[in-house]
C-alpha positions as CSV (number, residue, x, y, z in Angstrom):
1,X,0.0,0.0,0.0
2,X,3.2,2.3,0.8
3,X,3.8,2.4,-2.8
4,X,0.2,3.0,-4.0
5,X,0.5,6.0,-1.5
6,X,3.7,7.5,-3.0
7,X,1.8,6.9,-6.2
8,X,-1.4,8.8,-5.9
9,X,0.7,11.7,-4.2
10,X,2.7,12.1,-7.1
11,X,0.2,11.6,-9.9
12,X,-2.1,14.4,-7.7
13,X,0.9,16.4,-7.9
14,X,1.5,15.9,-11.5
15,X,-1.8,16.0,-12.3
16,X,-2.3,19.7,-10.6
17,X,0.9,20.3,-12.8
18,X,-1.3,19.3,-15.7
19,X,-4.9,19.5,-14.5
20,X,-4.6,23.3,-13.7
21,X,-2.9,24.7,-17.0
22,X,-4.7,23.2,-19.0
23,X,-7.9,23.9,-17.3
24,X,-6.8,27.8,-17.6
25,X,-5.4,27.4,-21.1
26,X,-9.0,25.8,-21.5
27,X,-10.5,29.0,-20.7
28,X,-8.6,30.2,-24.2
29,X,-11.5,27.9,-26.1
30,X,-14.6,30.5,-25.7
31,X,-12.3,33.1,-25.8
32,X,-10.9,31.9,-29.8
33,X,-14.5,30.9,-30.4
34,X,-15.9,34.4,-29.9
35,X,-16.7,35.9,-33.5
36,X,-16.2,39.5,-31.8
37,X,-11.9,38.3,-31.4
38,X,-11.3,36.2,-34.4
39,X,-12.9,34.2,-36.8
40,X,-13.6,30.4,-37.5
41,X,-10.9,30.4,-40.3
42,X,-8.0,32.4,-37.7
43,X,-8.6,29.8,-35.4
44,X,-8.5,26.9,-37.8
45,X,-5.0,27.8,-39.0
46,X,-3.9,28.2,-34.9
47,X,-5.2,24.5,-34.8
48,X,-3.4,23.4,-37.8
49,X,0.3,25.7,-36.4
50,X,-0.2,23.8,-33.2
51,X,-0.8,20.8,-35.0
52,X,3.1,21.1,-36.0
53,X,3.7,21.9,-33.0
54,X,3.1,18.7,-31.7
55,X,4.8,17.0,-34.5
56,X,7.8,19.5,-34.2
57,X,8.1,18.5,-30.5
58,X,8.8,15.3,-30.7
59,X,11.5,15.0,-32.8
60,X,13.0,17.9,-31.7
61,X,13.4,15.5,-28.1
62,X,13.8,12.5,-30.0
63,X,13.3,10.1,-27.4
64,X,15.7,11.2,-25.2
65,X,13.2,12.3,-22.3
66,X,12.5,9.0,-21.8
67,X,16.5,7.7,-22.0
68,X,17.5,10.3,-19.0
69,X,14.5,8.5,-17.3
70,X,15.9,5.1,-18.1
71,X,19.8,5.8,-17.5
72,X,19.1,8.1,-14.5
73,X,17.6,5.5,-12.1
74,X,20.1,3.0,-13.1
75,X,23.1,4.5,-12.7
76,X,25.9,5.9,-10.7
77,X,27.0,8.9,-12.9
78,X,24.1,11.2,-12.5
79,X,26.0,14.1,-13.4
80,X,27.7,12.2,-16.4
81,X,24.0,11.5,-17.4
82,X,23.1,15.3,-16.8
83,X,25.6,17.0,-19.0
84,X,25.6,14.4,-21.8
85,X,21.7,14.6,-22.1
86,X,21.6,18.3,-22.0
87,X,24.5,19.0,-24.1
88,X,23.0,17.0,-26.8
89,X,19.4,18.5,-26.8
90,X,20.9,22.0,-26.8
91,X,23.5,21.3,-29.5
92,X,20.8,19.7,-31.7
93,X,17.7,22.3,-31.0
94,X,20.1,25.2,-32.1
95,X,21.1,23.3,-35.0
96,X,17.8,22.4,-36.7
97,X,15.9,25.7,-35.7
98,X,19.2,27.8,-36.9
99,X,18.7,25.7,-40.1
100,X,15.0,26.2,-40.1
101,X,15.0,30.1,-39.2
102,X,17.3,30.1,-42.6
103,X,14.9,28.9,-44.7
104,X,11.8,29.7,-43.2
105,X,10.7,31.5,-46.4
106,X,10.2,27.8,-48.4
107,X,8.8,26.7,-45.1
108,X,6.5,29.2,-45.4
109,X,5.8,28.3,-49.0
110,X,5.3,24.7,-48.5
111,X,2.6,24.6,-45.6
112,X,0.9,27.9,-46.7
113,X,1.6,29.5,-43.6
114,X,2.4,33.1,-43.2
115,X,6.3,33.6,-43.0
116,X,6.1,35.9,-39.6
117,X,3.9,32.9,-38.2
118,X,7.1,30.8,-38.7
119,X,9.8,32.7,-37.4
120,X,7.8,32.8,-34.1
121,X,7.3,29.1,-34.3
122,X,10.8,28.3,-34.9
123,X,11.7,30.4,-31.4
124,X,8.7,29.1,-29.5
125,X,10.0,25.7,-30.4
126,X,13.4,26.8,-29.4
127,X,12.9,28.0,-26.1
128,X,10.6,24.4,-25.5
129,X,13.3,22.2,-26.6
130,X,15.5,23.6,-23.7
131,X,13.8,22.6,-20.9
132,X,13.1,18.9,-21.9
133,X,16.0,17.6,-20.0
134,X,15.7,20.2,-16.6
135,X,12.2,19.5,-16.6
136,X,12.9,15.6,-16.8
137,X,15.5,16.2,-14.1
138,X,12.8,17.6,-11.9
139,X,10.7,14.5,-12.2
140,X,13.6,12.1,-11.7
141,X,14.4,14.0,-8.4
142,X,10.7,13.2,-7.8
143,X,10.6,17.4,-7.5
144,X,6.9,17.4,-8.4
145,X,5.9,20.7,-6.9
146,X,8.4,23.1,-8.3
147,X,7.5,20.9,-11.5
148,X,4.2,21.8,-11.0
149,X,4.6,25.5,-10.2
150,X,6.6,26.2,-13.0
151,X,4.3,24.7,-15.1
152,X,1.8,27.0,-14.2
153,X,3.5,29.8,-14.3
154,X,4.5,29.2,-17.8
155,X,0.1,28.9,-18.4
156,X,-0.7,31.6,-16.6
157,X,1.5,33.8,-18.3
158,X,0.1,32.3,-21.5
159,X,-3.7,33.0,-20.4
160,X,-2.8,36.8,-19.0
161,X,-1.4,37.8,-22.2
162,X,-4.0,36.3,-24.3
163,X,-6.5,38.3,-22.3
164,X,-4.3,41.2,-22.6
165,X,-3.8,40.9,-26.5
166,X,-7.0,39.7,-27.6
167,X,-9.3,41.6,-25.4
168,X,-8.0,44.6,-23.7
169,X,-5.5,46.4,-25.7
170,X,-8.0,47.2,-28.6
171,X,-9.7,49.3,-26.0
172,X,-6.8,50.5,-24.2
173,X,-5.3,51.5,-27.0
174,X,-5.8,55.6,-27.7
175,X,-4.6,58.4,-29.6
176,X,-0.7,58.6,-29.5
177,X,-0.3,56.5,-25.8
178,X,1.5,53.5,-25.3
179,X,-1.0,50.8,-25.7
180,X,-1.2,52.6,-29.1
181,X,2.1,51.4,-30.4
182,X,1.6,47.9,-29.3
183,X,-1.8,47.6,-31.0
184,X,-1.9,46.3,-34.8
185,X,-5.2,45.7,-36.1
186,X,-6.1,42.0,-37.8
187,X,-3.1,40.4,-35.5
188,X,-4.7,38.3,-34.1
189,X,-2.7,35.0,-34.5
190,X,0.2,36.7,-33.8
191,X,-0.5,37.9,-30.3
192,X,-1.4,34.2,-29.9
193,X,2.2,32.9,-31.0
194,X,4.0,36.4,-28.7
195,X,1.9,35.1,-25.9
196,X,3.5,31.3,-25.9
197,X,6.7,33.1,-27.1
198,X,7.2,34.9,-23.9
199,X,5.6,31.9,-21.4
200,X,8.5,29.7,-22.7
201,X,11.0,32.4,-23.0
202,X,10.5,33.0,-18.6
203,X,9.6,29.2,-18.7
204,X,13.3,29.4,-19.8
205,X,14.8,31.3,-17.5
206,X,13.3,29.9,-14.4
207,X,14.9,26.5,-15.4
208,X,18.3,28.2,-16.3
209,X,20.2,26.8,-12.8
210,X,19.9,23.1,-14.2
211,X,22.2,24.2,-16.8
212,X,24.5,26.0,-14.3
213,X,24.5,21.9,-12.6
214,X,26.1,20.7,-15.8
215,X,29.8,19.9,-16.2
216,X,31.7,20.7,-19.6
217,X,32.0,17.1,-20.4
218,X,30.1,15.3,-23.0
219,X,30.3,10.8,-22.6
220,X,29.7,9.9,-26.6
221,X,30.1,6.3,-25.4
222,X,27.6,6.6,-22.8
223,X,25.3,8.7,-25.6
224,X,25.5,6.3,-27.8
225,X,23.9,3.9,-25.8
226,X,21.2,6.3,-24.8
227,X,20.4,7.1,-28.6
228,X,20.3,3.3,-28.9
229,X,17.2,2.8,-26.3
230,X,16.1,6.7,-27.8
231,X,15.4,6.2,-31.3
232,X,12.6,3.6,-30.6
233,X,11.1,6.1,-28.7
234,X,11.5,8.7,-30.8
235,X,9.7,6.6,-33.9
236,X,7.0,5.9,-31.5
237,X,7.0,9.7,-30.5
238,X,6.5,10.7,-34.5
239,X,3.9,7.8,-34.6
240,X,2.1,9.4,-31.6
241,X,1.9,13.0,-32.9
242,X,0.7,11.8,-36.0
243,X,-2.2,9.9,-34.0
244,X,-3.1,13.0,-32.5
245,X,-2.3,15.7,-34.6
246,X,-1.4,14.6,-37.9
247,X,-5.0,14.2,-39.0
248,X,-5.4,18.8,-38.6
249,X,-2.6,19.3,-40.8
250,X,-4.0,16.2,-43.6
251,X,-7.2,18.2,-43.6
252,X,-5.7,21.4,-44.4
253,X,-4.1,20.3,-47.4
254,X,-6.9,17.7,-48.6
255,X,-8.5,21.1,-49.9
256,X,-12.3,19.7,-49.6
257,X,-11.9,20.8,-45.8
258,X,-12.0,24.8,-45.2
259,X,-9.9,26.5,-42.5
260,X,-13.3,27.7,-40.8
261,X,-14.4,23.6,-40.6
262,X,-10.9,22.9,-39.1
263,X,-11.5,25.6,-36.8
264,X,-14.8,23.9,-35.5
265,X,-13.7,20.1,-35.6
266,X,-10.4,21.3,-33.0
267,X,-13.1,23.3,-31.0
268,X,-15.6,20.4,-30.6
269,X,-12.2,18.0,-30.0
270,X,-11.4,20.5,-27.2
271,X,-14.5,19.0,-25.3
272,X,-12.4,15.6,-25.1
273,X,-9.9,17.3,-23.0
274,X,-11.2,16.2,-19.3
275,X,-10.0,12.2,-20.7
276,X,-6.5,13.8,-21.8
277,X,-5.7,15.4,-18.7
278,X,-6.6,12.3,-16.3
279,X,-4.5,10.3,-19.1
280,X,-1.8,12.5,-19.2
281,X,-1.5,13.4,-15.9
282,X,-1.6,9.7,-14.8
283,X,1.3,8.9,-17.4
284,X,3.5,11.5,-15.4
285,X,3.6,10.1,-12.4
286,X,2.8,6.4,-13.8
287,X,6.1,6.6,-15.6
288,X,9.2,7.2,-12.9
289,X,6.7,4.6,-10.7
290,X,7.4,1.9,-13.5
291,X,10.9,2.1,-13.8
292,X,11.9,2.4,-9.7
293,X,9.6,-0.3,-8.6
294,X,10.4,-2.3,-11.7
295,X,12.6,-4.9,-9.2
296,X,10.0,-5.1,-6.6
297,X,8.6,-8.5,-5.7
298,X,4.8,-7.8,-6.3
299,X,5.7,-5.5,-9.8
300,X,3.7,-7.6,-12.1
301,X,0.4,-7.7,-9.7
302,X,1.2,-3.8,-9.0
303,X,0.8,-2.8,-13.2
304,X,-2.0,-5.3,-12.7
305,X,-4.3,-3.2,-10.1
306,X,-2.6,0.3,-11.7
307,X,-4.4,-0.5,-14.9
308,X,-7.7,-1.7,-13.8
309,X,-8.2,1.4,-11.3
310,X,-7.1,3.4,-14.4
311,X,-9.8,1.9,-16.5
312,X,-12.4,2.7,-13.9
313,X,-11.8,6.2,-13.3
314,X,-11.2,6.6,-17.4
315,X,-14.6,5.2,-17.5
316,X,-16.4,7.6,-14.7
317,X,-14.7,10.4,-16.6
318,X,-16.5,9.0,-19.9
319,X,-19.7,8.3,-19.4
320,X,-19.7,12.1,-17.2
321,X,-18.8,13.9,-19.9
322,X,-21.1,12.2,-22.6
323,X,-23.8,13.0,-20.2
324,X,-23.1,17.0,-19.7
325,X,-21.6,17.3,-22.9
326,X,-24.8,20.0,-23.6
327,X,-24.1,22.0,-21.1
328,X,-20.1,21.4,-21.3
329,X,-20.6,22.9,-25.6
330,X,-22.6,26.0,-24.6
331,X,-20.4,26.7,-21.8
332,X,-17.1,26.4,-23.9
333,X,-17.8,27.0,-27.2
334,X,-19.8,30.5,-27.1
335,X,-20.5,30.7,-31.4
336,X,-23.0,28.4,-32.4
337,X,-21.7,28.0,-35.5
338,X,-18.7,25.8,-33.6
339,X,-21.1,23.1,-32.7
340,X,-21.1,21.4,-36.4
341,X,-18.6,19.0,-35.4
342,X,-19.9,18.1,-31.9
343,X,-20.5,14.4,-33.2
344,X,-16.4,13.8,-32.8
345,X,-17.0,14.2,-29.5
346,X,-17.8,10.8,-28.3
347,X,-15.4,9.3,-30.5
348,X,-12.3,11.1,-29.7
349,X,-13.2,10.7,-25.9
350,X,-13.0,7.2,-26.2
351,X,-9.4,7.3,-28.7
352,X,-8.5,8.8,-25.7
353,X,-9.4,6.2,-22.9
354,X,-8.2,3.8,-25.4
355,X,-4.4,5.9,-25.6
356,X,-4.5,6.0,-21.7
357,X,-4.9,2.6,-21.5
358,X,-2.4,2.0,-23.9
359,X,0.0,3.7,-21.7
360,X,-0.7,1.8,-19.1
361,X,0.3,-1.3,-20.9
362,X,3.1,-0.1,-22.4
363,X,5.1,-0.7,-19.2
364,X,6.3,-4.2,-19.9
365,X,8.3,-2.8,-23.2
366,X,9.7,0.2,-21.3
367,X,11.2,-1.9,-18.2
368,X,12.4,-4.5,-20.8
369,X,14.3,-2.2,-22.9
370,X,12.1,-3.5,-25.8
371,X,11.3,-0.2,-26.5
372,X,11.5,-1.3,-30.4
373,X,8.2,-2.9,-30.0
374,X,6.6,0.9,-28.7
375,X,7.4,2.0,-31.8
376,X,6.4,-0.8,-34.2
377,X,3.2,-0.3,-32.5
378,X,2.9,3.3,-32.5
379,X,4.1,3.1,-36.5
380,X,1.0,0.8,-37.2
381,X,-1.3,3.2,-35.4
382,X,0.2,5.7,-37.3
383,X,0.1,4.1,-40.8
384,X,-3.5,3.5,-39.8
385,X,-4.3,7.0,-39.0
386,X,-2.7,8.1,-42.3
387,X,-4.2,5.4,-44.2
388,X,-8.2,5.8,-43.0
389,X,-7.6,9.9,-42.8
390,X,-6.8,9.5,-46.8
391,X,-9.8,7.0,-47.4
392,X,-12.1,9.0,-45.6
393,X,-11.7,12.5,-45.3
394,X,-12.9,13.0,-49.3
395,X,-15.8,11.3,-48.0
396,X,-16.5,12.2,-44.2
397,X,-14.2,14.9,-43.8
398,X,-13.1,15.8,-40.3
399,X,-15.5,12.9,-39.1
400,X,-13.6,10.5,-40.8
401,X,-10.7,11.9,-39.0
402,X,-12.4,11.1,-35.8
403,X,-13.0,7.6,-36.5
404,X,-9.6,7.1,-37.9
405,X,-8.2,8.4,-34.2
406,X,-10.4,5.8,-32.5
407,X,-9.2,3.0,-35.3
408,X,-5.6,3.6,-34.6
409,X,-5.3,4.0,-30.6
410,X,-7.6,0.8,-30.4
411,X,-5.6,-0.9,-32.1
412,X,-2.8,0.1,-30.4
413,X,-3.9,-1.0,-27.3
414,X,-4.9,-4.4,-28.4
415,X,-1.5,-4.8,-30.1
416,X,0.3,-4.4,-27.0
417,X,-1.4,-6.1,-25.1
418,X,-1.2,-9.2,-27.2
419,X,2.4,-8.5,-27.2
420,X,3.3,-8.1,-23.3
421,X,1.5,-10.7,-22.3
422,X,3.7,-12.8,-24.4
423,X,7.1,-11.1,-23.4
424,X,6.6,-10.1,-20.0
425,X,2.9,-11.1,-18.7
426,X,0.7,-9.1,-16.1
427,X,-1.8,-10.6,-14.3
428,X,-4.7,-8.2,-15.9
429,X,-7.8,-8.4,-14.6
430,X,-9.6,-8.6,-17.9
431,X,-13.0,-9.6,-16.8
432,X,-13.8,-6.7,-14.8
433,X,-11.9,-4.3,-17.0
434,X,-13.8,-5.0,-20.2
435,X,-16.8,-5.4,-18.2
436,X,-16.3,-1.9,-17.1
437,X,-15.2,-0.6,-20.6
438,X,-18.1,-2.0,-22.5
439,X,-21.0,-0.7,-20.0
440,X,-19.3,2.4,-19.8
441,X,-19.5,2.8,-23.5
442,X,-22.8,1.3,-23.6
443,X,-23.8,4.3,-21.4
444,X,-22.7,7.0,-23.4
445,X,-23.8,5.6,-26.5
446,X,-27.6,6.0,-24.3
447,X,-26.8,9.7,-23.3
448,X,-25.4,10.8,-26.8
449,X,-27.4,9.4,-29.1
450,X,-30.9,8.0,-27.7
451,X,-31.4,10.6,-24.9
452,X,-29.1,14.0,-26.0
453,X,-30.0,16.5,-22.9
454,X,-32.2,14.3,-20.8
455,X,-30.0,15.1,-17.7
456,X,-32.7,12.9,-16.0
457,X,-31.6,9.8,-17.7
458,X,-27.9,10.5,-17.8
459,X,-27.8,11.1,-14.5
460,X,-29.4,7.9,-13.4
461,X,-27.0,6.2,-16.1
462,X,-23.9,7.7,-14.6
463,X,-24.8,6.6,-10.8
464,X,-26.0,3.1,-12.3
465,X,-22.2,2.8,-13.6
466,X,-20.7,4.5,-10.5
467,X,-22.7,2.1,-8.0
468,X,-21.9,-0.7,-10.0
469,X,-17.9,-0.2,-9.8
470,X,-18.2,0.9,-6.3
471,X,-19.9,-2.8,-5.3
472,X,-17.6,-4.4,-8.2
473,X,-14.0,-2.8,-6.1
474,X,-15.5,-1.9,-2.4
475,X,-13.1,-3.9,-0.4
476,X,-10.0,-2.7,-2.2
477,X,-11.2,0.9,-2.3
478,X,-12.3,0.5,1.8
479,X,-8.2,-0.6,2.3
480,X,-7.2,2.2,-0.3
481,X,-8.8,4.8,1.5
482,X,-7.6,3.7,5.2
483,X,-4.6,4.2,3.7
């Protein structure tokens, strides 16, 4: 139970860290959606720049995040590990974005995206690049408040001068005084990108002192063998923003979707974001729990329970949002005209479940260092996304782009669990957790589709599925909770 504790501290930690930002940066949704601050086409082509964003990320880390993780825990030279990981991502992200800034113009060319858009880009990504490793080093050190601070920070700053840019400086701004100067007209998706600019840039600086830890030495024996374990990760990393974000960008240049229908399919996917967080905020501080209690004598039963308890709250979180998701749509997304795509919601909820799952069963390839098979996975997902966005957009559009999301993380999640159960088997509890998955869905497919709005109904649907889980996992709740 000690280690369940130590757990659920950290992933509430973590999950603050994540939880909150977002939640604020969430706030940003109605604000973008407002016709009086930017139009449906303005914020389509912020979806598809953040779309690369995710991409851009990625590789730009190429895997080695999750190598520092690896090498960290295992090793005596912590500081060799420091400066050889850091050096590297610093030497590399000044590299490709020099190279990048140079020819931003053909950049600009190729993805029809406004030259000035890119040079801010190119230093948002930058300034991100540089605190992989500190902020890695933070979660090694198991350092998950001033994580979780500075990620909020880096949000709030974000949010304020959104507000500021997008709302109040058009009013401010009067005859010759100094809002004046800072005001253009029709900049819109600029202030955005300045905004996320200067969050990262004092994201930046507050993170500084981890560089100040680093010696001048660089191990190329000792990278090499971290690149080794990396590059898996890094395929599967490319594989995983093209599952989430690759199917913006195909619909942009499929040409039979418009910016403005972009602009209300990432709105409407916005509404999935209550799964992402609990997902994501899980994986942070499910991640350093793998790999430290990896030698531990009840490890396989541990990833066991982990998983199932995952599952349930995943599907608590599922069937609550299906049955608020009125009142969730007019609260978020102000225009009217946004609510088109609202029938991705459902499905891009569940991709999501399905991804967080995933995650959770990704843990036998990870301590293994079979991290190969993470990204032959993740590369089928992706070839599936790619494949089923190209067969269906011309016929769904951003529909088929929802199903093909749900196509390829389901997939993925079946894939590996077929394949750790045959390398390195856990003691799942599959009964109960497809039991719980399929009533769940059952649930919402009642709420969505057969009574949309009828709080009456959901409600009694959501405390049916609540009562049955509580009865289904009382007594190890009841021990959970003493503890």
């Amino acid at each position: 139970m000690a280690a369940f504790q130590r757990l659920f501290k950290h992933t509430f930690i973590y999950g603050l860290a994540t939880v909150l930002p977002r939640m604020f940066s969430f706030l940003l949704v109605p604000l973008y959606t407002s016709p009086e601050v930017m139009s449906e086409a303005d914020y389509g082509t912020i979806i598809v720049i953040y779309a690369y964003f995710i991409l851009f990320n990625v590789i730009l880390a190429y895997g080695m995040e999750t190598a520092f993780f690896r090498f960290y825990h295992n090793s005596e030279k912590k500081k060799t590990i420091m400066s050889t990981s850091g050096w590297s991502l610093l030497g590399s992200s000044v590299l490709i974005l020099g190279l990048a800034f140079l020819v931003r113009e053909h950049i600009a060319a190729w993805t029809e995206i406004p030259v000035r858009y890119i040079s801010l880009v190119i230093g948002i990504l930058l300034l991100d690049a540089l605190v992989i490793i500190p902020f890695a080093y933070l979660r090694a050190r198991e350092k998950a408040t001033r994580y979780a601070v500075i990620k909020i920070l880096n949000v709030l700053i974000n949010l304020g001068l959104n507000l500021v840019f997008l709302l109040w400086l058009g009013n401010w701004a009067g005859e010759n005084n100094f809002w004046q100067k800072l005001y253009i007209p029709d900049f819109e998706i600029s202030y955005v990108l300045i905004a996320n600019l200067v969050a990262s840039g004092v994201t930046l600086l507050l993170m500084l002192p981890f560089y100040f830890k680093l010696k001048f030495s660089f191990d190329p024996a000792l990278w090499k063998n971290m690149m080794r374990y990396a590059i898996p990760v890094l395929i599967a990393g490319v594989a995983f923003s093209i599952n989430e974000a690759f199917d913006k960008i195909l619909l942009d240049f499929s040409g039979s979707v418009t910016k403005a229908e972009i602009g209300a399919y990432g709105a409407c996917y916005k509404l999935a974001v209550f799964m992402t967080l609990f997902a994501t905020a899980f994986r942070l501080g499910i991640e350093p729990f793998f790999f430290s209690h990896a030698s531990s004598k009840n490890a396989r039963e541990t990833y066991a329970t982990i998983t199932k308890y995952f599952v349930v709250f995943g599907s608590i979180i599922l069937v609550t949002v299906m049955v608020f998701l009125d009142f969730l749509k007019e609260l978020i997304i102000r225009d009217e005209t946004y609510w088109e795509a609202m029938s991705v919601v459902p499905l891009i909820l569940l991709a999501n479940l399905c991804l967080g799952i995933y995650h959770n069963l990704s843990v036998w390839y990870k301590i293994t260092d079979r991290t190969k098979f993470g990204a032959y996975i993740s590369v089928a997902g992706a070839v599936l996304t790619i494949t089923l966005n190209f067969a269906l957009i011309p016929v769904l559009g951003y529909f088929g782009s929802a199903i093909a999301t749900l196509a390829a993380y389901f997939s993925m999640m079946l894939l590996s669990y077929y394949y750790g159960q045959k390398h390195y088997p856990i003691p799942y509890d599959v009964k109960k957790i497809t039991g719980y998955l399929t009533l769940s869905i059952g649930f919402s497919v009642l709420s969505f589709y057969v009574f949309p709005g009828n709080y009456f109904v959901g409600i009694s649907l959501l405390l049916l599925f609540s009562g049955t889980v509580f009865f289904g996992e009382k007594n190890e709740l009841k021990q959970l909770i003493k503890k």
